[in-house]
LUMTOR-59123 format. One line per field, with one value per residue (C-alpha): residue in three letters; y, z, x. Coordinates in nm, 4 decimals. Each point is the difference from the previous one (the first is absolute). Layout:
vexdren = (ALA  ...)
py = (Y  ...)
pz = (Z  ...)
px = (X  ...)
! end
This chain:
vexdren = (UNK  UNK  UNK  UNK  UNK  UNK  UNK  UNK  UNK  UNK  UNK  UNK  UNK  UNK  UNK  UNK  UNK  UNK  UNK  UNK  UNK  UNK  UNK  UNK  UNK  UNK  UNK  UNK  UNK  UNK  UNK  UNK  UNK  UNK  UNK  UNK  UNK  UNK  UNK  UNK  UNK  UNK  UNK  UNK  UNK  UNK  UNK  UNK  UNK  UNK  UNK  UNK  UNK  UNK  UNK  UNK  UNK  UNK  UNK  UNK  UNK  UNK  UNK  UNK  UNK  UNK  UNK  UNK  UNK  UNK  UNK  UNK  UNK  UNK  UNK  UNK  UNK  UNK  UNK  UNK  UNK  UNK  UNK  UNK  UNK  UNK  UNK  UNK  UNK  UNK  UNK  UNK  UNK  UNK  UNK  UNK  UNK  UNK  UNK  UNK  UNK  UNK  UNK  UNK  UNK  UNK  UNK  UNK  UNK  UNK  UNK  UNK  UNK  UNK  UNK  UNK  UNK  UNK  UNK  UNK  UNK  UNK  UNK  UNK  UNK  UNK  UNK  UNK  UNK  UNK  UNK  UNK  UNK  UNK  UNK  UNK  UNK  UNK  UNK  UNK  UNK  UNK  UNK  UNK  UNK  UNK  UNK  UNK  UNK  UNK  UNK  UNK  UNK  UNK  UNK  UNK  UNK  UNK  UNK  UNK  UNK  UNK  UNK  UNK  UNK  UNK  UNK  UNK  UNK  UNK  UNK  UNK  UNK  UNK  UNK  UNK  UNK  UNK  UNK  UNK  UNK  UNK  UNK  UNK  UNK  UNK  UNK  UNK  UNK  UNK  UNK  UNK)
py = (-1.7060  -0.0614  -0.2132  -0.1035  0.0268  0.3191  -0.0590  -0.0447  0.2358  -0.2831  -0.0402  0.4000  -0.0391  -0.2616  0.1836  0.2873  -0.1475  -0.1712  0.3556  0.2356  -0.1246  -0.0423  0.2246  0.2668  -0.0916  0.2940  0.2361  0.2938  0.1083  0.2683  -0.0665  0.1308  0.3962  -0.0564  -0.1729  -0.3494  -0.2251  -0.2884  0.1220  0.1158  0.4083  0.1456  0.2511  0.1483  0.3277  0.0800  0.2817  -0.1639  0.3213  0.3719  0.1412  -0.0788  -0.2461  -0.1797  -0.0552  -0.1227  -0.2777  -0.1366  -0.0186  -0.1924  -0.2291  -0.0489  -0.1019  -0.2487  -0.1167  0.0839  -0.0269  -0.3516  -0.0290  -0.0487  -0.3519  -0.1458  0.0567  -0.0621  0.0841  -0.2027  0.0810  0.2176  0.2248  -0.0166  0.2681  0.2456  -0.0207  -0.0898  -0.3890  -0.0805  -0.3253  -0.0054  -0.2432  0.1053  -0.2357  0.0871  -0.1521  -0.0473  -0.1360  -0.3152  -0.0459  0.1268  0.1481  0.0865  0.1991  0.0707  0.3927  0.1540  0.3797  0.1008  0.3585  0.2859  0.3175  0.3215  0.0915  0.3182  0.2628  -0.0363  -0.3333  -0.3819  -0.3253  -0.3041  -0.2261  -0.3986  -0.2643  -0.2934  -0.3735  -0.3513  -0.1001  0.3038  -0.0826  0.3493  0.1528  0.3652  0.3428  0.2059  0.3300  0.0950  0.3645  0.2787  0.3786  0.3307  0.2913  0.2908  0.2366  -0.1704  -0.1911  -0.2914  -0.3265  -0.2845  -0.4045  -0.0970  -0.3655  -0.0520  -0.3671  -0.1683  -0.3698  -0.3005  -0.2983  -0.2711  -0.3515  -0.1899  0.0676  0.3665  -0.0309  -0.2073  0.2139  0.3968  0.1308  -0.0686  0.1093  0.3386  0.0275  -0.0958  0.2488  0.2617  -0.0805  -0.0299  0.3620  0.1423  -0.1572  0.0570  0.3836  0.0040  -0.2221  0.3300  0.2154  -0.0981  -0.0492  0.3754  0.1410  -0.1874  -0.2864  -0.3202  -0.1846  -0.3182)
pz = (0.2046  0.2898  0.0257  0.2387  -0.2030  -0.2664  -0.3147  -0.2886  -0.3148  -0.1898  0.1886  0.0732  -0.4158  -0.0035  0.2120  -0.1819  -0.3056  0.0945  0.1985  -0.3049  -0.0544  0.3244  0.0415  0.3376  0.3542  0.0270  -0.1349  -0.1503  -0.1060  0.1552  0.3537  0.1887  -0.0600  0.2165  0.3663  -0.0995  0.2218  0.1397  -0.1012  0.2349  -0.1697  0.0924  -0.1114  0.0112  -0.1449  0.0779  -0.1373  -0.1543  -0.1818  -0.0674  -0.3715  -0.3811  0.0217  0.2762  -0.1937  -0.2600  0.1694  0.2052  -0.3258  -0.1461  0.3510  -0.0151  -0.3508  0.0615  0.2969  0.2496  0.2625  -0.0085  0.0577  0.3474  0.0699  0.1484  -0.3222  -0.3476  -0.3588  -0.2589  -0.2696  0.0973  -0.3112  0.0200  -0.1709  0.2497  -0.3298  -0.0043  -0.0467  0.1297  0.2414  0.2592  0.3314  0.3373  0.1590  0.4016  0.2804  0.3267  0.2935  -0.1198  -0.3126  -0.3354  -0.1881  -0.3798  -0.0731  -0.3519  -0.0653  -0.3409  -0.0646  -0.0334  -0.1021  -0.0289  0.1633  -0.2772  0.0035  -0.0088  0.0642  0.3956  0.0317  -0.1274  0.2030  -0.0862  0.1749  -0.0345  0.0959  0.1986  -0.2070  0.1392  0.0706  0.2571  0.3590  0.0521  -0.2257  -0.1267  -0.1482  0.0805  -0.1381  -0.0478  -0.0402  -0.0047  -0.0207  -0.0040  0.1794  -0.2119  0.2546  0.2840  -0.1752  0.1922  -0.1864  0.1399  -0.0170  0.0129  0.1026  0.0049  0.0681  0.0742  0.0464  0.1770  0.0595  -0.2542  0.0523  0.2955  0.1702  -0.0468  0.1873  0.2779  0.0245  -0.0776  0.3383  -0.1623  -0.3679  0.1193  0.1798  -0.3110  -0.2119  0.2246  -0.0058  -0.4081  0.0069  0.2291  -0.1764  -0.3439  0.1019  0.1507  -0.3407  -0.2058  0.1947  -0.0619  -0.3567  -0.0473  0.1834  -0.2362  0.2313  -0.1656  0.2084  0.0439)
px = (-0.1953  0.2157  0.2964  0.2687  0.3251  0.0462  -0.1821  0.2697  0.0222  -0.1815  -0.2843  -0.0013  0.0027  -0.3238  -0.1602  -0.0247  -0.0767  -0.2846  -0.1260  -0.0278  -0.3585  -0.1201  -0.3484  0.0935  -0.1889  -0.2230  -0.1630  -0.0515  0.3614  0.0227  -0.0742  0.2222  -0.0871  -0.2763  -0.1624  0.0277  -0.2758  0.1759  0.3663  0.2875  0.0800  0.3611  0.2127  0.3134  0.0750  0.4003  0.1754  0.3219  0.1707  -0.0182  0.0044  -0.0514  0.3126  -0.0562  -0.3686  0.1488  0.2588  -0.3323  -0.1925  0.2987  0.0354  -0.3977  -0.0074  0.2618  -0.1694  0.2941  -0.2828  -0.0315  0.4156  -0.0278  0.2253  -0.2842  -0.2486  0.0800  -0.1689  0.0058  0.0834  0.2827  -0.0467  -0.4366  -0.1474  -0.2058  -0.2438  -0.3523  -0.0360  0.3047  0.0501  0.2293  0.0596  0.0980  0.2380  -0.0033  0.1892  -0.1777  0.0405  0.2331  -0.2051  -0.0804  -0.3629  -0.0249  -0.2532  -0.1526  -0.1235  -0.0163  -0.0141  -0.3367  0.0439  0.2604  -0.0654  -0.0050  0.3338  0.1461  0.2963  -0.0819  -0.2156  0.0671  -0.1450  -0.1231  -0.2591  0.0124  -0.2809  0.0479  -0.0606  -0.1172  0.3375  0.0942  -0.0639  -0.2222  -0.2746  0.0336  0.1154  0.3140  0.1366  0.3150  0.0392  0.2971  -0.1479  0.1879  -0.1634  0.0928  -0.0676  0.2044  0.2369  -0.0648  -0.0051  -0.1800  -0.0513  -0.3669  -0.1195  -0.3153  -0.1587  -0.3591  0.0303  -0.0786  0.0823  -0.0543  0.1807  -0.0542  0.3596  -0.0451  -0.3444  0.1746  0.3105  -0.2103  0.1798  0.3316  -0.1271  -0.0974  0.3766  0.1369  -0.2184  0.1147  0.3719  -0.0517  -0.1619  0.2639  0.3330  -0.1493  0.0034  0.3542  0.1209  -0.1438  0.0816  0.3618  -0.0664  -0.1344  0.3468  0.2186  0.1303  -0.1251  -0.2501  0.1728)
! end
């Protein structure tokens, strides 16, 4: 849904009631792990942190969805569960306007001592159609820690065909800035 002036918290609140039992807008779940025919793949793989803390604070900023903080996207709920089931909407400031886009988490990664992610599944109400992964992984031979985005989508309402040039920009900016937002996150220095 697009939109001229900022949505208020009311209709950010309608909106998501009337999304938690909206059907996804592909299939299977799942997608995403492979060659999609007919979607757009990317991914970003970042190393954010070094070491068994730094895992742990990028777990903590994931599960809170810190990577959605960016001033120019929102999540709502603030407080979603990165759960299975949940329902969340994506407020996003463009170009002088406003989209909401429904997506509901389709499936949480196994989580363990060095791996927790989440993928979520786009609804009829989100201007694209889709998958994405969220992942943060510690190598326990390096160290390293790293963010993991994953996506295959395409575009599904009629604005997002028109505008795809400025979609895939702003798909790339959301990759790059959610990165830098954990990366900041995993060292301890908020990501607002």
């Amino acid at each position: 849904m697009f939109f001229a002036v900022r949505p208020s918290p009311s209709f950010i609140a309608r909106f998501l009631d009337r999304s938690r039992d909206l059907p996804l807008t592909y299939s299977p779940v799942g997608l995403v792990h492979g060659t999609a025919a007919g979607y757009d793949i990317d991914e970003t793989v970042e190393v954010i942190g070094h070491g068994r803390e730094d895992f742990h604070r990028a777990r903590a900023a994931l599960a809170k969805w810190a990577h959605f903080d960016l001033g120019w996207v929102e999540l709502f709920p603030r407080a979603a569960p990165s759960r299975t089931g949940a329902v969340v909407a994506v407020l996003i400031r463009h170009l002088g306007f406003w989209s909401l886009n429904g997506a509901r988490v389709v499936y949480e990664l196994e989580a363990s001592e060095t791996q927790f992610g989440f993928a979520y599944g786009t609804l009829p109400n989100h201007a694209e159609q889709g998958e994405e992964i969220f992942e943060v992984a510690l190598d326990v031979n390096s160290g390293q820690v790293t963010y993991r985005l994953r996506a295959a989508s395409r575009p599904r309402a009629a604005l997002a065909r028109l505008g795809y040039p400025l979609a895939r920009v702003l798909q790339a900016r959301f990759r790059r800035d959610s990165a830098g937002v954990m990366r900041r996150a995993t060292r301890g220095e908020g990501w607002k």
